[in-house]
C-alpha positions in Angstrom: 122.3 24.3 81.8 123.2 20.6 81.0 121.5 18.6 78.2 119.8 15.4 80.2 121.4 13.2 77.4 125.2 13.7 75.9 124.4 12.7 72.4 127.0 13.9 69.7 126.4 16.5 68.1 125.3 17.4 64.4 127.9 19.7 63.4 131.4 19.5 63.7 133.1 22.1 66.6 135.4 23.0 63.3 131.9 24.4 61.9 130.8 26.1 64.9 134.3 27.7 65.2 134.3 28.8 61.3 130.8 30.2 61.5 130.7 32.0 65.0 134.4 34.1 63.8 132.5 34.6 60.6 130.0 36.3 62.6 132.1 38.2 64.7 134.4 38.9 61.6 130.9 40.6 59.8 131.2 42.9 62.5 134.5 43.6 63.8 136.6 44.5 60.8 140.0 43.5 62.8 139.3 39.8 63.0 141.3 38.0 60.9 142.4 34.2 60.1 145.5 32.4 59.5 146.6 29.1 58.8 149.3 26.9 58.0 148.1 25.1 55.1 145.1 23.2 56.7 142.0 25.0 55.4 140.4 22.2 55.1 141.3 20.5 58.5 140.5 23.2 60.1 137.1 24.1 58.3 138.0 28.0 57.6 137.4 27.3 53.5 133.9 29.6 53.8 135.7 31.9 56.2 138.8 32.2 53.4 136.1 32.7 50.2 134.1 35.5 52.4 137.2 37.4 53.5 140.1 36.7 51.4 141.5 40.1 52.2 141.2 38.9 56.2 142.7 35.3 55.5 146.4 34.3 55.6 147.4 30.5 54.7 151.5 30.6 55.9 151.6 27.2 54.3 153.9 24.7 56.1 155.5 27.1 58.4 153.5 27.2 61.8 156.1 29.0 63.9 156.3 32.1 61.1 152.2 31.9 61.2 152.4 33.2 64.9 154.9 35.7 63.9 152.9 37.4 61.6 149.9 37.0 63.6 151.9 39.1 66.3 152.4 41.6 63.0 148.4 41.6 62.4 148.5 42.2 66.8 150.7 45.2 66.8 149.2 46.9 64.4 145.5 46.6 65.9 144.0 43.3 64.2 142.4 40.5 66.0 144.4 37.3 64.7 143.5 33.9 64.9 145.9 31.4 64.0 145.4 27.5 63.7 147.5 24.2 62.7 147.5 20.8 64.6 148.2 21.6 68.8 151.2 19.7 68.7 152.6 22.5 65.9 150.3 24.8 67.4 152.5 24.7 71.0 155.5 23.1 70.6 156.8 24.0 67.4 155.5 27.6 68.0 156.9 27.8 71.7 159.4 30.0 71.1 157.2 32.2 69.1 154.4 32.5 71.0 156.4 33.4 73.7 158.8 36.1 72.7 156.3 37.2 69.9 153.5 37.5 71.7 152.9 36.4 75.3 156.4 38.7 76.1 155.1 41.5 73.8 151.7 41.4 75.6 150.0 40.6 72.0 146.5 39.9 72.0 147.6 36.9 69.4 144.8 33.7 69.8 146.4 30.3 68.6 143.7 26.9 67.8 145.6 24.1 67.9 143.1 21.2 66.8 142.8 17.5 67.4 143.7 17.8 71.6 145.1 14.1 72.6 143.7 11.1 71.6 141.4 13.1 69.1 144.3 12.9 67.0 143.3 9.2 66.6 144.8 7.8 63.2 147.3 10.4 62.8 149.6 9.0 65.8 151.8 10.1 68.2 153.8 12.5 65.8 150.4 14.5 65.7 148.8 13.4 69.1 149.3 16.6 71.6 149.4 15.1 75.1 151.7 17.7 76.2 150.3 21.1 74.3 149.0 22.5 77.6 152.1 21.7 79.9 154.5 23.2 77.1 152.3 26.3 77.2 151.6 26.6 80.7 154.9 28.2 82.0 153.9 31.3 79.7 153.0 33.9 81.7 149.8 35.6 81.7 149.1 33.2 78.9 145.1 31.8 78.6 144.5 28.2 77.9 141.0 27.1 77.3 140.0 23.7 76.8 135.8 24.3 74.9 133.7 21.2 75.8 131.3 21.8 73.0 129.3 23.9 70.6 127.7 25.7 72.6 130.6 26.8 75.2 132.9 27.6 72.4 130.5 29.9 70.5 129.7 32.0 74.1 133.7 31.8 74.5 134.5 32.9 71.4 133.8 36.8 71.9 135.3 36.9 75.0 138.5 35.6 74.1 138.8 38.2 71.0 138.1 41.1 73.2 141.3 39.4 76.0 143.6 41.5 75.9 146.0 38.2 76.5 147.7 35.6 74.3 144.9 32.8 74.0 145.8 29.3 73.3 142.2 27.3 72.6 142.3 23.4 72.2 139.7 22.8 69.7 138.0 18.9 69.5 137.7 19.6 65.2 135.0 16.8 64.8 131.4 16.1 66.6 131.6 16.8 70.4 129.1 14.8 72.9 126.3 18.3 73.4 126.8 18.7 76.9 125.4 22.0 77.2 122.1 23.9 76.3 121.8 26.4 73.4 121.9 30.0 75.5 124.3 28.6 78.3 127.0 31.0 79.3 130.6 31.1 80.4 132.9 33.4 81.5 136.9 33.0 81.1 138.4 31.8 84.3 135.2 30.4 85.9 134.8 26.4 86.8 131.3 25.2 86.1 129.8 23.1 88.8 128.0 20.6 86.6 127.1 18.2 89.5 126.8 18.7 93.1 128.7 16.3 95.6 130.0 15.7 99.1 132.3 13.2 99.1 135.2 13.4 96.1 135.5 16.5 93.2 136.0 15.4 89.7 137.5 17.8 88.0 137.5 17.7 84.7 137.2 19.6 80.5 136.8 18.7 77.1 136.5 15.2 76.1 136.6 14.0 79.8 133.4 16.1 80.6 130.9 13.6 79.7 133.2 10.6 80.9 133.5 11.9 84.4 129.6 13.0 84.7 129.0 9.4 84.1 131.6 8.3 86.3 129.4 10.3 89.3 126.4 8.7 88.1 128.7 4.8 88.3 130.3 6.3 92.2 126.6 6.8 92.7 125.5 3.3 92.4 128.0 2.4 95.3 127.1 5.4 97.7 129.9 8.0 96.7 128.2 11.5 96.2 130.6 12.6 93.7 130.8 16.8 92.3 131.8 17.3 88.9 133.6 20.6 88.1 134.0 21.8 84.4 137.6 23.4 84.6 137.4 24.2 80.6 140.0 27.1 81.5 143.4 25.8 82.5 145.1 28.9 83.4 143.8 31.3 85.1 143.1 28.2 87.2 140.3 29.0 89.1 141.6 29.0 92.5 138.3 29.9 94.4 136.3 27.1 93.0 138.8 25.0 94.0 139.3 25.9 97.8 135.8 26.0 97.9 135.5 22.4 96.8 138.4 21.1 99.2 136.4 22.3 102.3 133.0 20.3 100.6 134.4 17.0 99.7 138.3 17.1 100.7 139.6 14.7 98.0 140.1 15.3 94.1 140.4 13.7 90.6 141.2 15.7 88.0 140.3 14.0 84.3 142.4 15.0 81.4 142.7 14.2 77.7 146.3 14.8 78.4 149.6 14.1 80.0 148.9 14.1 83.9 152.5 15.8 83.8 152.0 19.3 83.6 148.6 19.1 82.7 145.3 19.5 84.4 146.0 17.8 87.5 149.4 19.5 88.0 147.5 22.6 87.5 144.9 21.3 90.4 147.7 19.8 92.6 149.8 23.0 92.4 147.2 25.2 93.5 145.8 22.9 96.6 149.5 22.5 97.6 149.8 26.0 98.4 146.1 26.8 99.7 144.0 23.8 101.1 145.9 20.4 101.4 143.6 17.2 100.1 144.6 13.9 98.0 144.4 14.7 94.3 144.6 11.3 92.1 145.1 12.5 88.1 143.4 10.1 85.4 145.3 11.1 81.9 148.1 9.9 80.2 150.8 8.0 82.3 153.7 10.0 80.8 153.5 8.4 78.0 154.0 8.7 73.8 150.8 8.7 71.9 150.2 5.9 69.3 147.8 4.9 66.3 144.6 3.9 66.6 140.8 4.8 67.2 139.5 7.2 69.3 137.5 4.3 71.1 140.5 2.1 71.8 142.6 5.2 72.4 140.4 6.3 75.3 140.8 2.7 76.9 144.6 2.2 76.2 145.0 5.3 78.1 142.3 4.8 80.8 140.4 7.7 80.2 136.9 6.1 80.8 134.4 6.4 83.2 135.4 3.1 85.3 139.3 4.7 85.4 137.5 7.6 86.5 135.5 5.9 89.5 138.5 3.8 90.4 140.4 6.7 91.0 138.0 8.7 93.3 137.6 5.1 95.1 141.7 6.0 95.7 141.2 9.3 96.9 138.5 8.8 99.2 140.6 6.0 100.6 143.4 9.1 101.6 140.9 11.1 103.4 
């Protein structure tokens, strides 16, 4: 169920994550935590002082961490690593890959701080590109969380997946999009607004941006769907096809590069099933850069106007 207001909210999604494997760590004795010295970036300090025996810091050395969380894997654990997602996916491609994708290791990587989240810490730590780099992996699971609430009900499920899991994790306060109790299931779209004319498809950040963009097509007559595709891959195809025959035209929303991204994702799938315009609102292929989130989100036209523009375009391609 959606909140009628997306007001942030009081605890950081680096809390929620800390606390809700906490939980499942009290009760499943092969959960277990590593990370490459960024305990407190990635809020697992109360996680490392409650189970020290189930808590690895690798230090500096991300592409070792997934190594020996494809160790912990083989030998029965549950292992969650986490740095920053860009050395979460690309300096852990190789890794991930052979290690455990290839080895068909239940190993779950966090890579924090998903595109323009990164904010003051720049292009050199700004992952525009984590999902595309990770997205040719087979049978690999990426999950974008929108907030508290979905994370903690997605949590479980991706611990008992018997796949390689790569989750991009917003660290600070997300906008509470969500009611307490909602639920998810891996692999499933959530239809957070109904609509005839244009789909906007959307996760993470972008969620709240493209639900007001809706409410803005509104205003002008567009009756505009929104569609929470918080998993990338396993896509879900049958939301999607069901969508092309109800409105016919697409914009997918992504804190990301539109190359490879989301909207490739989208296009790829309605190339080979139902046909329609699909116009992509992300990051242009471009570098990131320094700056606020706030300034960030309009240098790279991730608002809700970019938003409405586009589905303005795709309507026009009907």
């Amino acid at each position: 169920m959606l909140r009628k207001t997306f007001d942030k909210e009081p605890r950081m999604m680096r809390e929620t994550f800390c606390d809700t494997l906490m939980d499942m760590a009290s009760r499943d004795k092969r959960i277990v935590a590593l990370d490459s010295d960024l305990m407190s970036s990635s809020g697992m300090k109360p996680f490392m002082k409650a189970y020290p025996d189930r808590f690895i810091n690798c230090g500096v050395a991300e592409a070792n961490m997934v190594g020996v969380a494809a160790g912990l894997a083989s030998m029965g654990f549950t292992p969650f690593a986490h740095s920053f997602g860009t050395f979460a996916s690309r300096r852990c491609c190789d890794q991930i890959f052979m290690s455990a994708a290839y080895a068909r290791l239940p190993v779950k990587i966090v890579g924090t701080d998903p595109g323009v989240c990164a904010a003051y810490n720049g292009g050199t730590h700004m992952p525009l590109e984590d999902m595309a780099v990770l997205r040719g992996i087979p049978e690999i699971i990426l999950i974008e969380p929108t907030d508290s609430v979905q994370l903690k009900n997605l949590l479980p499920q991706i611990a008992a997946a018997d796949n390689t899991v790569y989750i991009r994790l917003m660290r600070k306060n997300a906008a509470a999009v969500y009611e307490e109790g909602s639920e998810f299931a891996i692999g499933r779209a959530e239809e957070l607004r109904s609509g005839a004319d244009v789909t906007l498809v959307c996760s993470g950040i972008m969620v709240p941006e493209a639900l007001e963009a809706a409410s803005i097509l509104a205003e002008t007559g567009v009756d505009a769907a929104v569609l929470n595709m918080f998993t990338w891959k396993p896509i879900d195809g049958e939301a999607l096809e069901a969508f092309a025959k109800s409105t016919g035209a697409f914009v997918t929303c992504e804190n990301h590069n539109v190359t490879g991204g989301l909207g490739s994702a989208v296009a790829e799938y309605l190339a080979k099933t139902a046909p329609c315009p699909v116009e992509m609102v992300g990051v242009q292929d471009e570098f990131g850069e320094v700056g606020p989130e706030d300034y960030l989100r309009g240098r790279f036209r991730l608002r809700p106007e970019d938003i409405a523009a586009a589905a303005k375009r795709a309507l026009a391609r009907k």
